[in-house]
C-alpha positions in Angstrom: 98.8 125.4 20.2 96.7 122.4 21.8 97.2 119.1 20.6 94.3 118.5 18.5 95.0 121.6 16.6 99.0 120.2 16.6 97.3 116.6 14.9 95.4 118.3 12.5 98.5 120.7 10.8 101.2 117.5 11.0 98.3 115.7 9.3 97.7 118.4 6.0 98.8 117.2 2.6 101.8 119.9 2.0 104.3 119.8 -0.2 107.2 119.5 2.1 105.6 117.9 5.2 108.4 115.2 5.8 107.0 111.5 6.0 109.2 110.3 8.9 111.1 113.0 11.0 109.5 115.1 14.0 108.8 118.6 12.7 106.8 121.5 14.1 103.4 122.1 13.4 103.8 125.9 13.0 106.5 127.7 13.1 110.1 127.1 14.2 111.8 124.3 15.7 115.1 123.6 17.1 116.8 121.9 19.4 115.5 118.3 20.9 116.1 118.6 24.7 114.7 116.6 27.1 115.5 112.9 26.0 114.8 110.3 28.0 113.1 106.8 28.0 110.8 105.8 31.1 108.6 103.1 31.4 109.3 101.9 28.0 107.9 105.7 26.9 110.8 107.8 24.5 110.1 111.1 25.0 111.0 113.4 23.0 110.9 117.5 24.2 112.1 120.0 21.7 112.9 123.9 21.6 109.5 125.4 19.7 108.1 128.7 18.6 104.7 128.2 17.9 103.7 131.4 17.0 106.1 132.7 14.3 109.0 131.1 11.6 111.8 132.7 13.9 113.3 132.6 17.0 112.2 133.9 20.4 110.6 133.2 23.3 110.7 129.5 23.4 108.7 126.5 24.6 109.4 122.7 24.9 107.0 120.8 23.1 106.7 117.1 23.8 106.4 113.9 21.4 106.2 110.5 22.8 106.1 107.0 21.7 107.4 103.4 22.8 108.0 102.5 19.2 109.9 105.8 17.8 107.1 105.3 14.3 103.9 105.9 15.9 103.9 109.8 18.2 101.4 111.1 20.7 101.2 114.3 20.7 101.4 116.0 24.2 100.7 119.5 25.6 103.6 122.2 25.5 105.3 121.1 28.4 107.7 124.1 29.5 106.2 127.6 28.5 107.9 131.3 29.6 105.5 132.6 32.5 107.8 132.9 35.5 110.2 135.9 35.8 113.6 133.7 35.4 112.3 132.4 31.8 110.6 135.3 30.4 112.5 135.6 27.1 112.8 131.5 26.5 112.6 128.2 27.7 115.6 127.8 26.6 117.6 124.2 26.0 118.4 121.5 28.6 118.0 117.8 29.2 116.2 115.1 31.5 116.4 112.6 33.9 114.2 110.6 35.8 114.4 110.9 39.0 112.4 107.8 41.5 110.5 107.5 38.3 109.6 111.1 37.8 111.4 112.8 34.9 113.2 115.7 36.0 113.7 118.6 33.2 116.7 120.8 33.6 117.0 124.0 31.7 118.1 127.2 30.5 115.9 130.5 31.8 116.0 133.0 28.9 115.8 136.8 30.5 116.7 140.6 28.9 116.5 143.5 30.6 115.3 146.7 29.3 119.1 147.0 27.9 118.8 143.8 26.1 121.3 142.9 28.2 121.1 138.9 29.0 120.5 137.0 32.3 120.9 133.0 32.7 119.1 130.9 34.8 119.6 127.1 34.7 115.8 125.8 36.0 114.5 122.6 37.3 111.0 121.4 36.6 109.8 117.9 38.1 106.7 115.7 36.5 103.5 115.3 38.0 101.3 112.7 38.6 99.4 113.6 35.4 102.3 114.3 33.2 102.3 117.9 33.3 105.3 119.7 34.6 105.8 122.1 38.4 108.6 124.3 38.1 110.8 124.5 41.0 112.9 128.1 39.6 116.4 128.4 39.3 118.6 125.7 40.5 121.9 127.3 39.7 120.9 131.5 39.7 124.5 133.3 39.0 127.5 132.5 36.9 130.9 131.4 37.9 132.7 134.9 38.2 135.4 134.7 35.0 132.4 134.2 32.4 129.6 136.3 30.3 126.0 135.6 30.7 126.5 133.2 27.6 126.0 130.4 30.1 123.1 127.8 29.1 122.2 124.5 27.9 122.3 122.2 31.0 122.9 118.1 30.0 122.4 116.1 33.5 123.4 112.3 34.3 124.1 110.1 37.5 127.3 108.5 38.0 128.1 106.1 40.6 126.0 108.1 43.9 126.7 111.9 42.3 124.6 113.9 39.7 126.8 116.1 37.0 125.6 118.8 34.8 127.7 120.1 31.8 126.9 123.4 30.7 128.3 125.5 27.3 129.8 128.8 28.7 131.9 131.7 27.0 134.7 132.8 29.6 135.6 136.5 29.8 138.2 136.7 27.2 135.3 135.8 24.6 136.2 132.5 24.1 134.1 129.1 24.4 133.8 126.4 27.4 132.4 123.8 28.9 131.9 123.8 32.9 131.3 120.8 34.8 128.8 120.7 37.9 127.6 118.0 40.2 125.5 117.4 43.0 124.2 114.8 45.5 120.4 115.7 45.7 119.8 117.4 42.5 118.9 120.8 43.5 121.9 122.0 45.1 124.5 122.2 42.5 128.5 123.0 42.9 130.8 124.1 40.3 133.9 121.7 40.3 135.4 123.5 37.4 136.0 124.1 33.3 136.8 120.8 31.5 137.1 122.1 28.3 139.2 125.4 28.1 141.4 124.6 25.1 140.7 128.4 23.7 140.4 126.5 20.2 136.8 126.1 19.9 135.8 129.5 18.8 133.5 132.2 21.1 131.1 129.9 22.3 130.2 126.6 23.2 126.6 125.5 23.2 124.9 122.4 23.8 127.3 120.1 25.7 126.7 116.6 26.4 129.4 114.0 28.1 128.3 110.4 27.9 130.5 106.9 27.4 130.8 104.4 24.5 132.5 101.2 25.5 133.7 102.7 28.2 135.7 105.6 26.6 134.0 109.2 27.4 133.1 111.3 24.8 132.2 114.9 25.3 130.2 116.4 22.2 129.1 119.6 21.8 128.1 122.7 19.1 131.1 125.4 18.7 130.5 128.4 17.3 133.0 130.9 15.5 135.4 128.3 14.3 137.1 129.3 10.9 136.2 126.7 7.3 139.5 124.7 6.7 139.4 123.2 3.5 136.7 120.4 3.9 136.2 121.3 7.5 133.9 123.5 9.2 131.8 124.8 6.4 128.5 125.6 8.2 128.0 128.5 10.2 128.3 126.6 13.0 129.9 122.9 13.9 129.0 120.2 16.2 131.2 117.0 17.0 133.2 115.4 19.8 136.3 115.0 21.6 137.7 111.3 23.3 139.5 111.2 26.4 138.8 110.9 30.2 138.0 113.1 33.0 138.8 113.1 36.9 135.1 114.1 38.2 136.4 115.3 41.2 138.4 117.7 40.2 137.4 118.7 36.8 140.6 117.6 34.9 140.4 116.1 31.7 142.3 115.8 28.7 140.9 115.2 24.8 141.9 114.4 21.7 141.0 116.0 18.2 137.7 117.9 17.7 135.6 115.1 14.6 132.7 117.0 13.1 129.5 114.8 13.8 128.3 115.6 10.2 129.3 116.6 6.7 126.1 118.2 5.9 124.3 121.4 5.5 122.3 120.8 8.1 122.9 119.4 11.5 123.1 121.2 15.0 122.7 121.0 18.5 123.1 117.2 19.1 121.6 115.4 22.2 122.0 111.8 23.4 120.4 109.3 25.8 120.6 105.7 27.0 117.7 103.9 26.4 116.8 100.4 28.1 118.7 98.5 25.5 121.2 100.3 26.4 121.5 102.0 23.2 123.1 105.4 22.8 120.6 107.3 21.1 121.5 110.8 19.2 118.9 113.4 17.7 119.7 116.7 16.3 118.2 119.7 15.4 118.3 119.3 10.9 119.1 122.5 10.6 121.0 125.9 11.3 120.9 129.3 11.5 120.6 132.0 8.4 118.2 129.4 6.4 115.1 131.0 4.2 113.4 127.3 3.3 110.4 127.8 1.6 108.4 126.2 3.9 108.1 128.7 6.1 106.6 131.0 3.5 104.2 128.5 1.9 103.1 126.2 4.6 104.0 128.2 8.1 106.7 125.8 9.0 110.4 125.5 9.4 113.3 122.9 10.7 112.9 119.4 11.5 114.8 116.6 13.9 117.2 114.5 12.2 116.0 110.4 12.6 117.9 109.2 15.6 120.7 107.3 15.4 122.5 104.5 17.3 126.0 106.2 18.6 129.0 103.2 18.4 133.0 103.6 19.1 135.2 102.5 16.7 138.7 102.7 16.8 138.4 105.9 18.5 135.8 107.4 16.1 131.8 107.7 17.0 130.0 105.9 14.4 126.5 106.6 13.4 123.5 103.9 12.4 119.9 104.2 11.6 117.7 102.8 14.3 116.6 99.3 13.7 113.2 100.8 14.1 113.1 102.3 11.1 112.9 99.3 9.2 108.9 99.3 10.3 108.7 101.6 7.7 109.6 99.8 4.6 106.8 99.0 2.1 108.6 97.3 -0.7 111.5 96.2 -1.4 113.5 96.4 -5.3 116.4 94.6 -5.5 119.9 94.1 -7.6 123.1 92.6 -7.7 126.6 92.8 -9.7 125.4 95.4 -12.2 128.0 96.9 -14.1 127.6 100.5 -14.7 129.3 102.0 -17.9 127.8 105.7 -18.0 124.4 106.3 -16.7 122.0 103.8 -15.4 118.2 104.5 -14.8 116.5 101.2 -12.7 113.0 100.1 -12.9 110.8 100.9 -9.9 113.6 103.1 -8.1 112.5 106.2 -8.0 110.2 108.3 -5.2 110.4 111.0 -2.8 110.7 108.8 0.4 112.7 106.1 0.3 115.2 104.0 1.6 118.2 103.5 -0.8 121.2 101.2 -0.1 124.1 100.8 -2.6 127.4 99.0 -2.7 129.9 99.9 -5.2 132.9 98.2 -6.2 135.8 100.8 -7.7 139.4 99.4 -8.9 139.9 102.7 -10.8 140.3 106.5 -9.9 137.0 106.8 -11.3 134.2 109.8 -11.2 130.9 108.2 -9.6 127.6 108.5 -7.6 123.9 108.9 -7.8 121.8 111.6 -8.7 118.6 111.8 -6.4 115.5 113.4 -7.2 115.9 114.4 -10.6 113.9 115.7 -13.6 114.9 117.2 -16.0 116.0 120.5 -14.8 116.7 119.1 -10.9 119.0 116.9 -9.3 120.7 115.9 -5.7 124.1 115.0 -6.4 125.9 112.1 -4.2 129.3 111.3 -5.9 133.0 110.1 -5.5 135.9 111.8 -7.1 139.4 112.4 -6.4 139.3 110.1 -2.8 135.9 112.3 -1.5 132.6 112.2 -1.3 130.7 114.7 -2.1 126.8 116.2 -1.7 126.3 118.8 -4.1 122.6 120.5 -4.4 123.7 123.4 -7.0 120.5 122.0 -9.5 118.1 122.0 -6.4 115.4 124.7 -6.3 116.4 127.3 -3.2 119.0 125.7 -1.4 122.9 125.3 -3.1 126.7 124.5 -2.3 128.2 121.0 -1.3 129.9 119.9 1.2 132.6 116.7 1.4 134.7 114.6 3.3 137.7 112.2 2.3 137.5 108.6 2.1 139.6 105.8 1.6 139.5 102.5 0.1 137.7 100.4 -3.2 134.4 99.1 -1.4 132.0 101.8 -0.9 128.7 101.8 0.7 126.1 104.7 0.5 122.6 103.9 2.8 120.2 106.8 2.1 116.9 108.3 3.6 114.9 110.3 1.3 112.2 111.6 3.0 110.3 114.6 1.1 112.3 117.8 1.9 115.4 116.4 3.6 118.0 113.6 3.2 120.6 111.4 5.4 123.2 109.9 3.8 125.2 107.1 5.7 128.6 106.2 4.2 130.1 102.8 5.4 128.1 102.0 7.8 128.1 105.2 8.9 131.5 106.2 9.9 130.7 109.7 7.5 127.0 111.0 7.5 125.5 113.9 5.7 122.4 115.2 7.0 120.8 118.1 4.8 117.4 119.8 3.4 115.9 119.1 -0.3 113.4 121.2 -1.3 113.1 119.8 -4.9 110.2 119.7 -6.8 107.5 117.3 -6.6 107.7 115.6 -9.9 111.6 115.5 -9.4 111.9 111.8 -7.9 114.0 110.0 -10.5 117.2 108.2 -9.1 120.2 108.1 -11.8 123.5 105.8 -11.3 126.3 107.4 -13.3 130.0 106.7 -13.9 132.5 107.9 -16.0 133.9 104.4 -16.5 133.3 101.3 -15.7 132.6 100.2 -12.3 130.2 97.6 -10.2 127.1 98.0 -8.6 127.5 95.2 -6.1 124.3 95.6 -4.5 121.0 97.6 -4.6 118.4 97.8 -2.0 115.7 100.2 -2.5 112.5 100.1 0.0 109.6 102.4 -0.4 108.9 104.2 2.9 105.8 104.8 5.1 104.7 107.5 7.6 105.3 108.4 10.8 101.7 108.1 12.9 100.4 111.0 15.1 97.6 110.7 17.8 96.6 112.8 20.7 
């Protein structure tokens, strides 16, 4: 698609179109690769299938914007021409390079078999933008391993380049393998630095950054088994703590922390921005999804809103971007409510929204908030029995919950409602919940319930705005 046709589908009045997330035009979306910030540009490449609701041969489509509200829409950047990429541009990551930006990614190829090749591609900016291709960078796979071998993340540390790359070893089991280099195109494998054989049959979409000055390697297992609260998607993503000799390869990690408790959340990528933030999207959604959107308006998946990555006592917390506070429109507020049963308040209510609530709970008590409700529908956010708990049962399409277990009498809930998805932030983000909503459109009432008393401390609610696209 060209960018004016891109402008005019983000810009139709459809039912689901989100507000204030990067979505695809036409069909399917996926993972944001790409991420960098030059110049005081954020630029934002994601996987795309422009001509169909399902996966295939994939491009990189490009947003960029030096606010993160207002987009311009750019030409596909990466696009499968060249014989190493002729089944997907498949996922990677930037850098900029003596102020170029430097694109590093996975070269899709079957054979007549549909038997799989891996090529791990470089492509270097021009002087207008566009992209040159410079082929395969790294063109077999270390012997030991299956050609489940993609999804390049690249950084500079100290006067060396490093690349991690997800990798399935020969005994079906998932990896990540660690390169580096001294001039970016000649790349050496200095070994596996995750090998654990705990992390299912593959590893995809690796990324290995620092948070005060710990290093955190996160990346998207698949195959791993539900346990109880744990793992309930059909695939996970997280993180692991714990330091690495760059040298050598060896590392050790501690415990494997989901990233989110949600339905939908995949595929995470980070970057460093110039205030030195570190910045995570991730593909809102997953595999095995029928969303009604694709059906109806031609569309499907989204990007979760980015998020500020902080440490915490050994634990990655997530926040909104201060950025999105350009959004809010008005502003209803509360304070020291006390909630006996159900509580309906005046000029809460919408289908994008920013919702911030503070409970006080002495008791072991049943509560939460029902979102987007009507009398048939409603998004269920609740506490009971030391969890929290999203439930979307009495949504249209989409149904199950998911939870996590919390501690503690002082609870926090900060919520983005945007028209067919939601983000839930518990306590300042040490639990989030990323997931679609496809509710109705007259379903946009907001209901405070308990089965006893309890106290609303404090009640925020802002109306949100729109994201702005331009060519």
């Amino acid at each position: 698609m060209k960018k004016d046709e891109i402008l005019k589908a983000l810009l139709k009045n459809e039912k689901y179109r989100l507000n204030y997330h990067l979505m695809p035009a036409k069909g399917l979306l996926n993972d944001p690769n790409g991420l960098v910030e030059k110049n005081g540009i954020y630029y934002v490449f994601y996987q795309w299938n422009d001509k169909e609701c399902a996966h295939g041969a994939k491009k990189w489509g490009l947003y960029t914007s030096t606010d993160l509200i207002n987009w311009e829409i750019k030409e596909i950047a990466l696009s499968p021409d060249e014989w190493y990429e002729t089944h997907g541009c498949y996922s990677g990551s930037g850098i900029v390079v003596e102020d170029r930006i430097n694109l590093i990614y996975t070269g899709n190829v079957k054979n007549e078999k549909d038997e799989r090749e891996s090529y791990q591609c470089l492509a270097v900016e021009n002087n207008d933008g566009t992209f040159k291709k410079l082929g395969p960078i790294i063109d077999k796979i270390p012997k030991g391993y299956t050609e489940h071998f993609r999804d390049p993340k690249v950084w500079k540390e100290n006067e060396n380049y490093y690349m991690v790359i997800g990798a399935q070893s020969e005994n079906l089991l998932g990896e990540v393998l660690l390169y580096t280099s001294k001039d970016f195109k000649n790349w050496e494998l200095v070994g596996s630095i995750y090998n654990k054989n705990d992390m299912g049959y593959m590893i995809e979409c690796p990324d290995l950054f620092k948070l005060n000055n710990s290093t955190i390697l996160s990346y998207s297992p698949q195959g791993l088994e539900p346990q109880g609260d744990l793992y309930n998607n059909i695939f996970q993503s997280g993180y692991v703590v714990g330091n690495i000799n760059y040298s050598t390869g060896d590392s050790s990690w501690g415990n494997f922390i989901e990233l989110d408790r949600g339905f939908d959340f995949y595929a995470p990528q980070t970057f460093l921005d110039s205030n030195g933030r570190r910045i995570m999207y991730a593909w809102m959604g997953l595999e095995e999804t029928n969303h009604p959107t694709m059906a109806e308006e031609g569309w499907v998946h989204a990007l979760t809103m980015p998020r500020e990555l902080i440490l915490l006592d050994n634990k990655i917390i997530q926040q909104p971007l201060e950025e999105m506070k350009n959004l809010r429109e008005s502003k209803v507020s509360y304070e020291n409510l006390l909630l006996e049963n159900k509580l309906i308040l005046e000029n809460v209510n919408g289908d994008s929204y920013e919702l911030i609530v503070e409970f006080e709970n002495t008791g072991n008590n049943c509560f939460g908030i029902n979102l987007r409700k009507s009398e048939k529908e409603e998004l269920t956010i609740k506490f009971e029995n030391e969890k929290l708990i999203l439930n979307r049962d009495k949504t249209p399409f989409l149904d199950g919950s998911r939870a996590c277990k919390i501690e503690g009498t002082k609870h926090k809930l900060h919520i983005f409602m945007d028209k067919s998805s939601v983000e839930i932030f518990y306590n300042n983000g040490a639990e989030v919940f990323s997931s679609r909503v496809f509710s109705s459109q007259d379903a946009k009432g907001i209901e405070f319930f308990s089965n006893s008393e309890i106290l609303l401390k404090k009640i925020e609610f802002y109306k949100l705005g729109k994201f702005s696209y331009s060519v």
